[in-house]
N, C-alpha and C positions, 0 to 999 in steps of 0.2 A: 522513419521513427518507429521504435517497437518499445511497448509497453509492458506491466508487468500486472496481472491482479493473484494478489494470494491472501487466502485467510485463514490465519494464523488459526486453530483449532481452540480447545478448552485450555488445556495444557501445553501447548505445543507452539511454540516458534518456527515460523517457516522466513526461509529470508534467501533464498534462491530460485535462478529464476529455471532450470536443469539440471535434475541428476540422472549421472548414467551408472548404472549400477550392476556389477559384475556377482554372479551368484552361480550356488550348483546349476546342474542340468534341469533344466523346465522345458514349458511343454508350451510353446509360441502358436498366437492366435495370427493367423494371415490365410484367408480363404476367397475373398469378395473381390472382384474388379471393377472398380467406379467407374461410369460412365464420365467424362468430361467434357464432351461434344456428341452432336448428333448428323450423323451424314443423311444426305437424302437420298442415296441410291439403295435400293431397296438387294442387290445385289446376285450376283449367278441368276437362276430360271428358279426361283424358289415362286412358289403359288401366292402364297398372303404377306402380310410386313412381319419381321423376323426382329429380333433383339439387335440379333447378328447385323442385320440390314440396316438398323438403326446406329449402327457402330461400336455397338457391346459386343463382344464375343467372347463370352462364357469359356468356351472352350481354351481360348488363351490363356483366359486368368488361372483355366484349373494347369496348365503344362505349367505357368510360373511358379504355381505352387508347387508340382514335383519338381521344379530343379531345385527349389529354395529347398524341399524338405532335403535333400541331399547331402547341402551345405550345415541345416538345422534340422537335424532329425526329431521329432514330433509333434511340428506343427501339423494343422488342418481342423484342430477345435475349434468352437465359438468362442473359446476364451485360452487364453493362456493362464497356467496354473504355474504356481511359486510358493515351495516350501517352507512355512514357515511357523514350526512348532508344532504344536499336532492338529496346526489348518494349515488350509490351501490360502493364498491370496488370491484371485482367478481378475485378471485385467483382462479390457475389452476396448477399442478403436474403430471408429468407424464417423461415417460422413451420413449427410444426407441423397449426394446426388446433384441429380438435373432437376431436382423439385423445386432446387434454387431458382430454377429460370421463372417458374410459375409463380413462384414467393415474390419474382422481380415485376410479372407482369400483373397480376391482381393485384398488389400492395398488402397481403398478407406477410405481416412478421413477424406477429407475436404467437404463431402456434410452430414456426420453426423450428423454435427452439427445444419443442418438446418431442421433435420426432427424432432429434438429436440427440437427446439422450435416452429416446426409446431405444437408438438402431445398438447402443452401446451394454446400457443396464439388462434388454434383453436376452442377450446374448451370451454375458454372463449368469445372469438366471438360471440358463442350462443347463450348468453345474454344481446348483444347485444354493446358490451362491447369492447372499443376503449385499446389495451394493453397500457401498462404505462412503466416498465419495468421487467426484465428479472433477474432473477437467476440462475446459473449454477454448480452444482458437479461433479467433474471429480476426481475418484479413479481409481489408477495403483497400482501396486507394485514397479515396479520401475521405476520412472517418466523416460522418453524418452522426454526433451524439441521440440526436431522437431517434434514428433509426434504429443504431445500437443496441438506446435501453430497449426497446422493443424485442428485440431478439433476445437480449440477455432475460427477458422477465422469462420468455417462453421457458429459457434453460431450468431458472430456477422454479416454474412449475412443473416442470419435467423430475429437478428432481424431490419437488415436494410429493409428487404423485408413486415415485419410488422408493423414498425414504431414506435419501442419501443426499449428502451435504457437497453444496457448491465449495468444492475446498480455493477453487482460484482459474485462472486463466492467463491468455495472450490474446492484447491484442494488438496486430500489426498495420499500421499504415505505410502499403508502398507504393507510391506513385505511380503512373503510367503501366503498372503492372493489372488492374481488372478495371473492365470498362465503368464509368460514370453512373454512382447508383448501386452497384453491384458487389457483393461479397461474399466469401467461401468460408465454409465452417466446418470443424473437425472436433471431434468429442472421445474423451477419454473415460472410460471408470474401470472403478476396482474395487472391488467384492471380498469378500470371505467366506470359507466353511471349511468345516471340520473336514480332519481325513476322512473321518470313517461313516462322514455324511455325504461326499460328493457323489453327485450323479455321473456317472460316466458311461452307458449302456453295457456294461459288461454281460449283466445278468440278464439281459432281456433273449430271450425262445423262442421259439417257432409257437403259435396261439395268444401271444401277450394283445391286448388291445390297444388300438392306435385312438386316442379321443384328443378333437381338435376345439382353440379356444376363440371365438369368431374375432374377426378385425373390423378393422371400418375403415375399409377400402381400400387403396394403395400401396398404403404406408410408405415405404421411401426406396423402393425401388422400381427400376421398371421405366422412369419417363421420360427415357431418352426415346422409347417406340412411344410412350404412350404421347409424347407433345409430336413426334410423325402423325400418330393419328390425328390428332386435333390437328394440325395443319391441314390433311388430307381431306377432310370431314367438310372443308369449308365453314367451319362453326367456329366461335370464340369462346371464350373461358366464362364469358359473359352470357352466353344464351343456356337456356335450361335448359338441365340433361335430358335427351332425348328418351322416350317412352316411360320415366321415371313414375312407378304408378301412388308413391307418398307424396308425400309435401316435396310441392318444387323447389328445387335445387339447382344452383345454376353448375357447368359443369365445375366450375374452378375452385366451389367452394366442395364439391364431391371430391376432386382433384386433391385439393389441400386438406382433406381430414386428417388431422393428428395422429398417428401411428397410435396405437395402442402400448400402454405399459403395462405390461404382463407379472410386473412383480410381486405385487401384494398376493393378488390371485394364486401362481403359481407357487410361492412358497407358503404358503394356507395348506393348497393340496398335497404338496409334498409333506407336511407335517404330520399330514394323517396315513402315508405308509402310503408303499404298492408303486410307486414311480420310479422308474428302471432306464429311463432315458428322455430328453425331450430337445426340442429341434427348434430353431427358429425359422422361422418360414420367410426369409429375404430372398437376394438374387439367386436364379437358379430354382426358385417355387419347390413345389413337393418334390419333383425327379432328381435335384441334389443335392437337399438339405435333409430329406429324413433319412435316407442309407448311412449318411455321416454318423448317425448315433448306433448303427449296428453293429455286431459281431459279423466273422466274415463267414459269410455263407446263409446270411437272413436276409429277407427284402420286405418290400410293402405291399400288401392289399388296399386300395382305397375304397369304397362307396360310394361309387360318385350320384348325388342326388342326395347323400344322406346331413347335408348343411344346405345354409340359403346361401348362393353365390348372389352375390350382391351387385345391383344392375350396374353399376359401373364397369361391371368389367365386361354384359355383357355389350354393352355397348360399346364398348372398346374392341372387341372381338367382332363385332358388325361392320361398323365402321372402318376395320381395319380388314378385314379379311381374313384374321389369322386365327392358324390351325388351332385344333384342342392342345395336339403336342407341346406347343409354343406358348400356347396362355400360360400350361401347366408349369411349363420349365422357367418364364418370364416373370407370373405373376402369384400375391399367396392365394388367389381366386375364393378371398372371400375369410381364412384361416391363419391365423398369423404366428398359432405357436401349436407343437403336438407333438402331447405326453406319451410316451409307451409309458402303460402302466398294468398290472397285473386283473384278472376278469374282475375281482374283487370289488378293486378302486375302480374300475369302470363304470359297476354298477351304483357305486357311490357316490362318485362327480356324476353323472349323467341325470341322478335323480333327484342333486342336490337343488333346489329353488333359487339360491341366492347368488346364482352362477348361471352363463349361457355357456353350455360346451355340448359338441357331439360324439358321439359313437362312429367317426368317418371311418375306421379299417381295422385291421390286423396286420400281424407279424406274419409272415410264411416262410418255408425254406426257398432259398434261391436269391436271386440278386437284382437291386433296383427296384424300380418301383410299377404295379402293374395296377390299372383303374378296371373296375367292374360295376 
């Protein structure tokens, strides 16, 4: 049985449950490779637990994007962009993960739904791009109504907290297709801005400043090593985070912090001038999400020490073994969005009170990204 939820706007009739819609040339959002299982071979002579060992392999998902770009030339954005008048429409997809497994075993589900439409509204943010509203899919096998509204409230404070409207949803009941208890979720939005306000990094230089906006924790990617680790750890979701020096926390409720929504925030900053590009900091960590916003022949300086990484991960890096390389390219280690913006605005956001952000890097010539 598959359902339908849509709400109809101010003005506006909606009464379909699909549209496909053929338009000029646009510029298609597909970069991320969802983890959907977790293997336990840790895999080759590799030293500590790897993404790769966990069954993600980054490197895959980026070859599927160059064949795709081939077929669709100009994907590889955070968002796809769509002409229309003299704005962009900028649409964003995306899931939460293997977080779901953790949401299954703590019985957390009412903040699900907010990291769901973090992974999405953020993403289009990038672009500088105010969301509009929101779409949702929720498959079970056999719908659980309490459970449901639980997730759905998460949605709609997700997009109360970004200022975009629950315009409608799916949701699907298929039998025998996810185990007892269990359901998968997928989240749509779409954004607006002007032509001649999108952020695209075009203009960003060699000296431009890299300031980053802190997260709280996780956020949604990563836990397909990160539930290896806890497996390996001998520990539950239930025992308090090891060495945690605030207030105890157990790990699951560390585990499950709500992605941050960077909306309000980031388009605040952009209003006041000086922002040249910015990056969402998901799978892939600093080493392949901030080159994605450069010109070719620019790279990154980071600082490292110059934010608090935040003890979850490094606990997760004890416990697990694993290299700096691997946190860096796995996890946001602490930063979950980061503006290039002019020395100007650096000195701006950085001194501003009513905001947490740091001063983590610079622009430099060369390629990739280099920690110092």
């Amino acid at each position: 049985m598959i359902s339908t939820r849509l709400c109809p706007g101010p003005s506006s009739t909606v009464s379909f449950r699909r549209a496909h819609l053929r338009s000029p040339p646009i510029n298609f959002q597909r970069f991320r490779l969802r983890p959907i299982c977790c293997a336990v071979s840790n895999g080759g002579d590799e030293k500590g637990m790897t993404y790769k060992g966990a069954g993600v392999d980054i490197d895959a998902g980026t070859e599927l994007v160059r064949r795709i770009a081939k077929m669709a030339p100009g994907i590889g954005g955070f968002g796809g962009h769509f002409p229309f008048g003299d704005s962009y429409l900028v649409a964003g997809t995306d899931g939460v993960g293997t977080k779901l497994k953790l949401a299954f075993e703590t019985g957390i589900h009412d903040t699900i739904g907010i990291d769901l439409v973090a992974m999405s509204v953020n993403d289009i943010v990038t672009s500088g791009a105010k969301p509009l509203f929101f779409l949702d899919y929720y498959a079970t096998s056999k719908l659980d109504v309490d459970l449901a509204e639980k997730v759905i409230k998460g949605i709609i404070d997700g997009c109360k907290q970004s200022d975009c409207v629950l315009l409608g949803g799916e949701t699907a009941e298929m039998p025998d297709f996810y185990a007892n208890g269990e359901y998968d979720l997928s989240g749509f939005a779409v954004g607006a801005v002007k032509k001649d306000e999108l952020i695209d990094g075009k203009k960003i230089v060699a000296g431009d400043i890299l300031i980053g906006l802190p997260s709280s924790g996780v956020h949604s990617n990563g836990f397909s090593l990160v539930r290896r680790v806890l497996e390996s750890s001998g520990l539950s979701l239930s025992n308090n985070l090891p060495g945690n020096s605030g207030k105890p926390i157990t790990i699951g409720e560390a585990l499950m912090a709500p992605t941050v929504i960077y909306v309000k925030q980031v388009l605040d900053i952009i209003s006041k001038g000086g922002v040249k590009g910015i990056a969402h900091i998901t799978g892939g960590g600093f080493t392949d999400n901030i080159p994605r916003v450069f010109p070719d022949g620019l790279g990154a300086k980071i600082f490292t020490g110059s934010w608090e990484v935040l003890h979850v991960f490094h606990w997760l890096q004890q416990a697990g073994g694993i290299e700096d390389a691997e946190m860096r390219r796995t996890f946001n280690m602490g930063i979950g969005m980061v503006l290039v913006v002019t020395k100007d605005a650096a000195d701006r956001i950085v001194t501003d009170s009513s905001m947490a952000a740091y001063h983590i890097g610079e622009v430099v010539h060369g390629e990739g990204v280099i920690f110092s």
